[in-house]
C-alpha positions as a printed Julia matrix, in Angstrom:
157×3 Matrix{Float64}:
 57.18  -108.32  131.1
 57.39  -111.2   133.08
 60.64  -112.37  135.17
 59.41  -115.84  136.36
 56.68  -118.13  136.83
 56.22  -116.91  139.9
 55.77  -113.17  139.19
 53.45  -114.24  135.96
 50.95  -116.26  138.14
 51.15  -113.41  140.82
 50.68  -110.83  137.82
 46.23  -110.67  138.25
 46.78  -109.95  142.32
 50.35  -108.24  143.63
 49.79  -109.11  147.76
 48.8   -113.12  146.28
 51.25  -115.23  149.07
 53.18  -117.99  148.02
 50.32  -120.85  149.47
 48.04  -118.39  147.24
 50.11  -119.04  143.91
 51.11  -122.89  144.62
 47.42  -123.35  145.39
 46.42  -122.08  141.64
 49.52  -123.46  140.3
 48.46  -126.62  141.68
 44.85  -126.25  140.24
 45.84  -125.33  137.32
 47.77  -129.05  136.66
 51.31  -126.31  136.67
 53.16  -127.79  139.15
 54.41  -130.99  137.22
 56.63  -129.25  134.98
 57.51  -126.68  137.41
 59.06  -129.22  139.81
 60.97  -130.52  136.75
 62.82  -127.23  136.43
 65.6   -127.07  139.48
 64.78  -123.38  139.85
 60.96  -124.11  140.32
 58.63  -121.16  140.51
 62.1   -118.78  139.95
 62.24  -120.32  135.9
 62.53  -117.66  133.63
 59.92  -117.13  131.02
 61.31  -116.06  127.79
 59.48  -113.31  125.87
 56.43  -114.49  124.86
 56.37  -117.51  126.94
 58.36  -119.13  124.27
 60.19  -121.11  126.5
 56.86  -123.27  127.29
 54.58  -125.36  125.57
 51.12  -124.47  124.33
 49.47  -126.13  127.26
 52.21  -124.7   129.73
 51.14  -121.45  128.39
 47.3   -122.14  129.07
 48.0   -123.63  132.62
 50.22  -120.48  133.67
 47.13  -118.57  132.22
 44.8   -120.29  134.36
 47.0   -119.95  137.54
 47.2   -116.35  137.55
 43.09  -116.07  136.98
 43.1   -118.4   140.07
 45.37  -116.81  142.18
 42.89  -112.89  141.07
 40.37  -115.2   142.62
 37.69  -113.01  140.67
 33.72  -113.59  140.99
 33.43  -114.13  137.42
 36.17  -116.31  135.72
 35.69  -116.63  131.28
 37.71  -119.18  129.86
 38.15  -118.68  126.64
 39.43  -122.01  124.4
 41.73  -122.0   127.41
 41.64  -125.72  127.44
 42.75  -126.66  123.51
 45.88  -126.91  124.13
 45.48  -129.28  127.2
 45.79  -133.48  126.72
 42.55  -135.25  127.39
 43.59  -135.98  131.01
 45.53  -132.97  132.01
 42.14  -131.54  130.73
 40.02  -133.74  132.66
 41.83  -133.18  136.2
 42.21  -129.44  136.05
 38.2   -129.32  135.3
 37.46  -131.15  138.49
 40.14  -129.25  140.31
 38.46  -125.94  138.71
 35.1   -127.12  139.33
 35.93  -127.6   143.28
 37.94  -124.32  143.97
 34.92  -121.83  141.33
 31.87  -123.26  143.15
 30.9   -120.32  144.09
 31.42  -118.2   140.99
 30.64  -117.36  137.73
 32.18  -119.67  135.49
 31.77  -119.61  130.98
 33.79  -121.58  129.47
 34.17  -121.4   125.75
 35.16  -123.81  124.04
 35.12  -126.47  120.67
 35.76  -129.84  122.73
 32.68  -131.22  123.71
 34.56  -132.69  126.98
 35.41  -129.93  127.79
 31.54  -128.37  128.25
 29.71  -131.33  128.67
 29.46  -131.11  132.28
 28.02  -127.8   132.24
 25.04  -126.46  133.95
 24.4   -124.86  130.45
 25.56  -125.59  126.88
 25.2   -122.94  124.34
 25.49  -124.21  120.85
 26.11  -121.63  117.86
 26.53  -122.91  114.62
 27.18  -120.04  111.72
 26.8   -117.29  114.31
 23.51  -118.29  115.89
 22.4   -120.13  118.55
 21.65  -124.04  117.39
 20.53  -124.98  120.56
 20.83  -124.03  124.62
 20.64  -126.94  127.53
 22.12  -130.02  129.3
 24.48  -132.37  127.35
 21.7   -135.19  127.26
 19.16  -132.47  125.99
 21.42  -131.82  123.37
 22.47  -134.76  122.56
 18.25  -135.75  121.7
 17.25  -132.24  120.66
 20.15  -130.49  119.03
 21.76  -132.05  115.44
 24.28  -129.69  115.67
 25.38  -130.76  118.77
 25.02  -134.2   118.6
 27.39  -134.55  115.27
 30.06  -132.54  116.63
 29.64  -134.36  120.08
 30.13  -137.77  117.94
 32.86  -136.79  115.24
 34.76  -136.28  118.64
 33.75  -139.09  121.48
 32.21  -142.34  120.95
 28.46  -142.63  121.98
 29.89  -144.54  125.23
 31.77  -141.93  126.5
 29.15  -139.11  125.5
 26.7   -141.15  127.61
């Protein structure tokens, strides 16, 4: 389906120019192991993408939403397969370039949605509790157990 990085990323917008695809590629926390190939954004991508890691696969993803540049960008779990700090520095990056958008992300790793605007919380298909980290860290058990089975109270702070 796909011939390269390149033409993956570019897949969500045809007329995206190269700045436009480094730019998400960068975002994305991509261009680390592309530089490490010598062919760059030209590596092929088996079938599949099996040729890439789990998080490779998730950053591509995440490139070619960027470089769509839609009004409304869902993330779904796109994050789980993402190290802590690879996780960390493509949220800030994310959080910079989608300021002005519509931006749900779904996900299990409280790090990942703590910083929201707005934390949804469903437990056994309903909703446990909606609000702020801190809220829900005071108001909602659910929250706060999976919050601490994964962070220490320090770092949920």
């Amino acid at each position: 389906m796909f011939e390269n990085l390149e033409s993956n990323i570019r897949y969500g917008r045809e007329d995206a120019s190269e700045e436009d695809i480094r730019k998400a590629a960068d975002i994305s926390q991509s261009m680390d192991f592309i530089n490490m190939d010598e062919n760059g954004f030209k590596t092929e991508i088996a079938q599949g993408g099996m040729n890439l890691s789990g998080g490779q696969r998730q950053r591509i993803s995440i490139a070619r939403t960027l470089a769509k540049r839609p009004d409304i960008y869902i993330f779904d779990d796109s994050f789980s397969a993402l190290d802590f700090k690879t996780d960390a520095a493509l949220r800030k990056a994310l959080k910079e370039e989608t300021r002005n958008s519509t931006v749900m992300i779904i996900g299990q790793r409280i790090s990942t949605v703590m910083n929201a605007d707005q934390i949804v919380v469903i437990h056994k298909g309903r909703v446990a509790g909606i609000g702020r980290h801190k809220t829900l860290m005071k108001d909602c058990e659910v929250y706060k157990e999976l919050a601490l089975s994964q962070l220490s109270m320090e770092e949920l702070q």
